[in-house]
N, C-alpha and C positions, 0 to 999 in steps of 0.2 A: 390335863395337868392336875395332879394334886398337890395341894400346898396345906404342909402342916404350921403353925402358929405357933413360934417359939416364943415370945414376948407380943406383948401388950402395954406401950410407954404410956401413960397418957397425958392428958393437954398440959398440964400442969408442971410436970416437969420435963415434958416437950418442948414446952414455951424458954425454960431455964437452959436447954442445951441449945436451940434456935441463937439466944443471943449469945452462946460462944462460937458461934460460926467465925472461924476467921477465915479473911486472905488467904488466896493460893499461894500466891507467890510473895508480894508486899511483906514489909517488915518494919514496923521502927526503926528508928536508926542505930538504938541497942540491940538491938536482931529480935525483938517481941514479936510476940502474934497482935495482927489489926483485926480488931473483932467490931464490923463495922452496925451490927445491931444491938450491940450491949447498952445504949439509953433508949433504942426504937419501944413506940406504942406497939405489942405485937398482939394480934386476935386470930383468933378463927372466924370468918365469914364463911355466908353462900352470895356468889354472885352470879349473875349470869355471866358467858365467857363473850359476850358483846360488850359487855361493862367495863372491860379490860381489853389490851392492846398486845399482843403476840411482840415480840423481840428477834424475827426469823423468817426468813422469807424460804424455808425448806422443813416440812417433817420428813421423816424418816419412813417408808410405807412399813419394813420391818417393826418399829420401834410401836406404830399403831396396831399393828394387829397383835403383839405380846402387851398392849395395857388391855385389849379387848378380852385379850385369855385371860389375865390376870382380872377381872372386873369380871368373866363369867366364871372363873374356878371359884371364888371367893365367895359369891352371894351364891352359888351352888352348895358349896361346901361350906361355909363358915355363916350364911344370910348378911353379909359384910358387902357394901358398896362403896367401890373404890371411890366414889363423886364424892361420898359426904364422910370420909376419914376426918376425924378429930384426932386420932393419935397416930402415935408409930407402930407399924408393925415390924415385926422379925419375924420372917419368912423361909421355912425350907422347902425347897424340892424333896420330889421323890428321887431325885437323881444325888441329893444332900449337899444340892447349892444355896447357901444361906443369901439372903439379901433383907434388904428394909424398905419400905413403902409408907411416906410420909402425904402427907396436906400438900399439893401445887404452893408452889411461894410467889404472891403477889407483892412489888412493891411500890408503891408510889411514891413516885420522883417529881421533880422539879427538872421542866426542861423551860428553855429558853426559846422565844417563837417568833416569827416573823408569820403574820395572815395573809395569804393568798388568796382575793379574793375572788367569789365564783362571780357568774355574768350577774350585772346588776348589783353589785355590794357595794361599800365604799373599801376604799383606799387607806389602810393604815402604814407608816413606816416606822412606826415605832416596835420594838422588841418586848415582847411581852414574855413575863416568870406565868406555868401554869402549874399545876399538878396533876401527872398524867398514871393510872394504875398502869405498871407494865410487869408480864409474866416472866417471870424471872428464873422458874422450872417448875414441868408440867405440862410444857405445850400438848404431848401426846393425849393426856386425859382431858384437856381442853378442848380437843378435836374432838374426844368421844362425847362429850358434855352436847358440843355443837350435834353429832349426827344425831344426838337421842331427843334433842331439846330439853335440857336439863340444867337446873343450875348447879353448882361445882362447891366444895366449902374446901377454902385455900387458906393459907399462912396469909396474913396483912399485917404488911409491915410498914407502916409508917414514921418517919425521920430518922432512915438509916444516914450514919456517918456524911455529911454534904462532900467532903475532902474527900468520899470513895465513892461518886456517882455510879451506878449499874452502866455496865459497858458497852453498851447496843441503843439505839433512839427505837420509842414506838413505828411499827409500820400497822397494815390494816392486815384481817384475816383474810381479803381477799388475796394478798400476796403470799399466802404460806401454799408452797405447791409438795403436791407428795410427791419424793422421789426416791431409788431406789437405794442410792451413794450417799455418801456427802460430800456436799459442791466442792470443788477444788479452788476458788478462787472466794477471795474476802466478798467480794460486791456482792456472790449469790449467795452469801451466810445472813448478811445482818445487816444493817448499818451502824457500822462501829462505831464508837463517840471518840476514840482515840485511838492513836497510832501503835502505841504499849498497852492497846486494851486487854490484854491479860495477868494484866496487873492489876487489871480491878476483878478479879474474879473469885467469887464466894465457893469457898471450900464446901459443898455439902456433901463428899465423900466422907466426910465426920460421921455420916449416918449409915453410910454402908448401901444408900440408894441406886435404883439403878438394877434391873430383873436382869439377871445373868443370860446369857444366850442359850437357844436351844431350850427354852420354854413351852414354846409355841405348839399349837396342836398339828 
């Protein structure tokens, strides 16, 4: 795969287009765009991808082996590693399919909890508010993070819009299984936090992200 470098965004005015991410779908009720991290704290960190909670109980096995090409075309050809992106890139093929390759986006939410406790705990019945990091896009590079032992530098967003909660609850990495499809039924996607859950869904086609198909070596 050769991939030529059409642009180079960096953090700074990265960080400025991050918070006009709107809404898919959702609208004001004057028909606006909901741009639900325009007050968020937003950074670049490295964290490890155990530090963080997956939002998916399915990768894609296609979808890992073109961030693997793409993470060895890059530090082959460019000395560029996909784990520790600070900016945007714009990407073309030799075949002159344009794409963008940004920072994973972590954000840390506010879930609502009831403690299940293991053998030997006590018994709580109260409902407790946590803060939990949950991946929001980038699982694939999150996988490759995991097989290399590496830590990842992701978008961290902190006090996105509360009235647009992220649409899927944490599960553990041991639930993410590689498969070949995508699941056909809701249960083996996610676990959805709501019934119109795409209605809470963050446009980041704004960025043009997302390695065209037919990458792959």
């Amino acid at each position: 795969m050769n991939l030529e470098i059409i642009e180079s965004v960096p953090w700074q005015e990265l960080e400025k287009r991050v918070r006009q991410v709107p809404l898919l779908k959702a609208r004001k009720p004057d028909g606006g765009q909901i741009f639900v991290y325009e007050r968020a704290d937003i950074s670049v960190r490295n964290v490890l991808p155990d530090e963080v909670n997956p939002t998916s109980f399915y990768a894609l096995k296609e979808g890992l082996q073109t961030q693997r090409d793409l993470r060895d075309a890059l530090l082959d050809q460019h000395s560029i590693d996909t784990l520790a992106l600070t900016e945007l890139l714009r990407l073309r093929t030799e075949q002159g399919q344009e794409f963008g390759l940004m920072p994973p986006v972590v954000e840390l939410q506010t879930r609502r909890v009831r403690y299940a406790p293991a053998e030997g705990e006590l018994t709580y019945d109260d409902v407790f508010e946590i803060k939990i990091p949950l991946v929001n896009d980038g699982l694939h590079r999150f996988m490759i993070a995991r097989e290399v032992g590496s830590g990842i530098n992701v978008i961290y967003v902190v006090g996105a819009d509360p009235e647009f909660p992220f649409y899927a609850h944490p599960n553990s990495w041991s639930d993410v299984k590689l498969v070949d499809g995508v699941p056909k039924t809701k249960a083996e996607k996610k676990l959805y936090s709501r019934e119109n859950n795409d209605l809470l869904y963050r446009d980041f086609g704004i960025f043009g992200c997302g390695a065209p198909r037919g990458t792959g070596k």
